[in-house]
Structure formats: structure tokens, C-alpha cells
N, C-alpha and C positions, 0 to 999 in steps of 0.2 A: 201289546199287553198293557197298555197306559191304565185301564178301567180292572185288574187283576193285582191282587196282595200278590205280593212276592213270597211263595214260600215253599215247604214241602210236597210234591204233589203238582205245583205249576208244570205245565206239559208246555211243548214250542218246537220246531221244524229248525234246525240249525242248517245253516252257509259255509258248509267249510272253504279253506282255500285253493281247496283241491275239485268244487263243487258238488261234492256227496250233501245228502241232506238228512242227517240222519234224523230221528222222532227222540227228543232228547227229554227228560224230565229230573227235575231237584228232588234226591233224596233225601239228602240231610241239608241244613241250614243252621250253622249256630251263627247268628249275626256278627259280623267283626274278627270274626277266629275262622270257620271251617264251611266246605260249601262242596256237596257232592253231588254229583250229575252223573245221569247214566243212559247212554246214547244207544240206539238198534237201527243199523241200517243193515239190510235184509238179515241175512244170515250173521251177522257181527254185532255184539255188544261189546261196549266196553262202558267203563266208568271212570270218571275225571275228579280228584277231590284237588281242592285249593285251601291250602291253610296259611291266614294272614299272622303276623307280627308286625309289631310299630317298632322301627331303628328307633337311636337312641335322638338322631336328627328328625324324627317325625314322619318320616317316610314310611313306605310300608314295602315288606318284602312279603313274596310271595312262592310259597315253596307249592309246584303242581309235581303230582302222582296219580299217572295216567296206565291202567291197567284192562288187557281183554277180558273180557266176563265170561264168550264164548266168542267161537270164530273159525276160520278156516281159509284158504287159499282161496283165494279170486283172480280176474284176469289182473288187479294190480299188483298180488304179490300179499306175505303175507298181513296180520291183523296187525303183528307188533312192527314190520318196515314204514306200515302205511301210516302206526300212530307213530313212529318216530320221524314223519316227515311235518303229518298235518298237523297235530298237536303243541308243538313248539312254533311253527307258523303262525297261527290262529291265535296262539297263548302272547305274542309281540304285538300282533295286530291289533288283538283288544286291549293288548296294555298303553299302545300308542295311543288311540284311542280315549282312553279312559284317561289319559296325563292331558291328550289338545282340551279335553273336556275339564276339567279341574284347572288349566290356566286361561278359557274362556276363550280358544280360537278356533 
């Protein structure tokens, strides 16, 4: 997406670590505070918000709340076992991620 604004409305295919791909798209966007996304792969939605705070060290904390939209049993088990596996996985790997990129390795 190099050549697309970032914003409400941006659509994109996600990698989870579990290899689902689900069709994911940003609903809300407030820049520096709040960032919600809402994902369907077949029969399952769910939606992911990210809300930032700056510590008083400059850092920044990141509280996520990750909820089913709709859903139901699959061969992996339910909507809410599968996001409490993939979702906190996914949520360290982009934070790893986005810390090598901010100290430039």
C-alpha cells in the first residue's frame, strides 16, 4: 500500500500467525489515540480496536480489545479460543516489529 492514505475505508488481506487471511478493513482512525479494524474470514468477523497513551517516559502503551462481530465453530474450535491464541501473537510480533523499526535494525 506505499501509493494509498492511510485511513478509514483502507481494505488489505492480513497474515495471521496461524495463516488465516482474513479481508480486513480500518473503521475508525483517530490518529495517535484509537484505530479500529474489522476482519471476515469466511464465516467469522471480528473487530480489533488499538487505543494509544504516551507513558510519562515517552513510551507508548497500547491497550487492544479484540471482540467477535459474528462467528461460530470451525474445525479449529471456537471464534473466541482462536482469537485468544492469534490475536495476542500477532499483537507482539507487530510490536517487535515496529520497536526493530524505530531503533533502525
Amino acid at each position: 500500500m506505499p501509493d494509498e492514505r492511510i485511513g478509514v475505508g483502507q481494505r488489505w488481506i492480513d497474515v495471521t500467525s496461524v495463516g488465516l487471511r482474513p479481508a480486513m478493513e480500518t473503521v475508525e482512525l483517530d490518529r495517535l489515540r484509537r484505530w479500529t479494524e474489522r476482519g471476515q474470514w469466511r464465516a467469522i468477523a471480528a473487530e480489533l480496536t488499538l487505543t494509544f497513551s504516551e507513558l510519562p517516559d515517552g513510551r507508548c502503551r497500547v491497550v487492544a480489545q479484540a471482540r467477535a462481530v459474528r462467528g461460530g465453530v470451525s474445525r479449529f474450535g471456537t471464534v473466541t479460543a482462536a482469537a485468544g491464541l492469534v490475536v495476542p501473537r500477532d499483537l507482539k510480533r507487530a510490536a517487535r516489529l515496529l520497536s526493530e523499526r524505530a531503533s533502525g535494525q
